[in-house]
N, C-alpha and C positions, 0 to 999 in steps of 0.2 A: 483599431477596435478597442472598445471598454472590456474589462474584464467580463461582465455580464453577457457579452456579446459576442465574445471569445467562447464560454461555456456554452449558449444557448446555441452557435454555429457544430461546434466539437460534438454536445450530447447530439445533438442531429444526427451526425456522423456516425457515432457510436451508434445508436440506433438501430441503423439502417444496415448493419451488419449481422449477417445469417450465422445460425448458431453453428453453423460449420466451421463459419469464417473466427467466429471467436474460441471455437476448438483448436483450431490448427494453429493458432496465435499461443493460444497459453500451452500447447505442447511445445515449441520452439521458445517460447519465454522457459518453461519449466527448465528443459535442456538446457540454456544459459546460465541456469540459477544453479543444475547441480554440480555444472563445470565451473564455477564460479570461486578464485582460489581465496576471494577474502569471506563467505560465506561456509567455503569448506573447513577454516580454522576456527567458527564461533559455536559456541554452545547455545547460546541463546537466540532465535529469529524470532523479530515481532513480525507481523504480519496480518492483513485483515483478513474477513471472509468477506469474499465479493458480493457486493450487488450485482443484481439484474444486469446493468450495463459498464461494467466494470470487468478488467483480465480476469476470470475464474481464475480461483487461487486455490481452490478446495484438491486437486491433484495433486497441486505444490504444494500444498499443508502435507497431504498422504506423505508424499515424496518425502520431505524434509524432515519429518518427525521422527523416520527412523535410526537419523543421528545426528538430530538435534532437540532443542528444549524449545516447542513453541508458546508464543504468546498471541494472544489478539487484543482486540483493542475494544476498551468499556467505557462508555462518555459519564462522567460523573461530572452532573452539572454542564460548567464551559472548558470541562479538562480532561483530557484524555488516559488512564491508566491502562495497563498490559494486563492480562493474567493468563494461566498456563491455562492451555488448549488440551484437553482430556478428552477428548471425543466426541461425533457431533451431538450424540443425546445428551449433552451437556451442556448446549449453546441452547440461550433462549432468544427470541427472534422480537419478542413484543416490547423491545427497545424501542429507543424515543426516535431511532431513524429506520429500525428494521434489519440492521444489521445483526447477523448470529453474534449473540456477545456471552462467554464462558464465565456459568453463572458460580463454578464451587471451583476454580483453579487459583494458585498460589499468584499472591500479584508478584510483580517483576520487580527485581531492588535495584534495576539499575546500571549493571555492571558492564559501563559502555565499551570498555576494552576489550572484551567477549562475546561482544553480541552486534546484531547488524540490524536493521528496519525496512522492511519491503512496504513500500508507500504507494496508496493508489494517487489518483492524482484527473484531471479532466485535462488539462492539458499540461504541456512538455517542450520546451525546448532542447536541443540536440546537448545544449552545455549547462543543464541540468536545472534551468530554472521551473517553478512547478507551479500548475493553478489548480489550486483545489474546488471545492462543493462553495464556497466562500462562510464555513465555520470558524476559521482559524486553530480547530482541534491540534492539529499536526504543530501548525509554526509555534504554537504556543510550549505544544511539546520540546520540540528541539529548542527552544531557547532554556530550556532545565538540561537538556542532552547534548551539551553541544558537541562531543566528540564520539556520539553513535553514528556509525557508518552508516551511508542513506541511499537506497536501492529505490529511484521511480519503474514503476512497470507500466506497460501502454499497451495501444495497440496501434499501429504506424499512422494509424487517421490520427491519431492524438497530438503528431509533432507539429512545433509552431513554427515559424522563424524566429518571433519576435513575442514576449510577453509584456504588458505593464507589472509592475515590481513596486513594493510598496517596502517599509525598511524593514519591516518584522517578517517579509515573506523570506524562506530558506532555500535555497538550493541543493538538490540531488548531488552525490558523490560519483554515483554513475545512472545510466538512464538505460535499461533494456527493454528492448523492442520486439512486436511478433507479428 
């Protein structure tokens, strides 16, 4: 399968899962994230706010904030930047994809020793390989970041066996599932 055909099978998937089913996924993702011992050492978590059909992150953001420094993610142009997550009446939504993006927080400087990135993603393979929306926002990122730690989150319809791979696409460090 073409990568186009890969996401248009998976969003299906994704779809067609009840909003229960996408609750009880992202509380068992969550629960992985706060046990989680290379997440529990970093100050800093980038991370998104979900779409529609995407693992809800918005509990894990709650979760996470109270002892850590969150970020999210702001498209500027064809590049992706971080900036700190202040609350949601601080995200504005009439972004150029519709994602909550925090419009008065500090951007992120960086500091890949300290911090980790929870990546959404459309599909997943078990040994971390990831297909995204097909932007390139992310790979673009990680080729500036090469040594930020890279957390995919899914929902078990999301694993593949097998992806096509292109040279700029990255690979996940670990992959958790719900």
């Amino acid at each position: 399968m073409t990568k186009q055909e890969i996401r248009k099978h998976i969003n299906a998937l994704r779809r067609s899962l009840t909003s229960e089913a996408k609750t009880s996924a992202a509380k068992n993702i969550m629960a992985q994230l706060i046990d989680n011992a290379y997440i529990a050492r970093c100050n800093d978590i980038l991370i998104y706010w979900a779409l529609f059909d995407e693992v809800p992150t918005q509990q894990i953001i709650e979760k996470l904030s109270s002892q850590h420094n969150i970020y999210l993610p702001v498209i500027v142009g064809k590049e992706i930047e971080f900036r700190r997550f202040m609350g949601e009446s601080e995200l504005r939504t009439e972004s150029r994809f519709g994602i909550g993006e925090p419009t008065y927080g500090a951007l992120w400087q960086g500091n890949e020793v300290d911090a980790c990135i929870i990546v959404p993603g459309v599909a997943f393979t078990r040994n971390g390989q990831r297909l995204g929306r097909g932007g390139g926002f992310y790979d673009r990122f990680f080729e500036q970041h090469t040594n930020i730690h890279k957390i995919g989150i899914a929902f078990n319809c999301q694993i593949v066996d097998f992806l096509p791979t292109d040279p700029h696409d990255v690979a996940m460090d670990e992959i958790v599932l719900g």
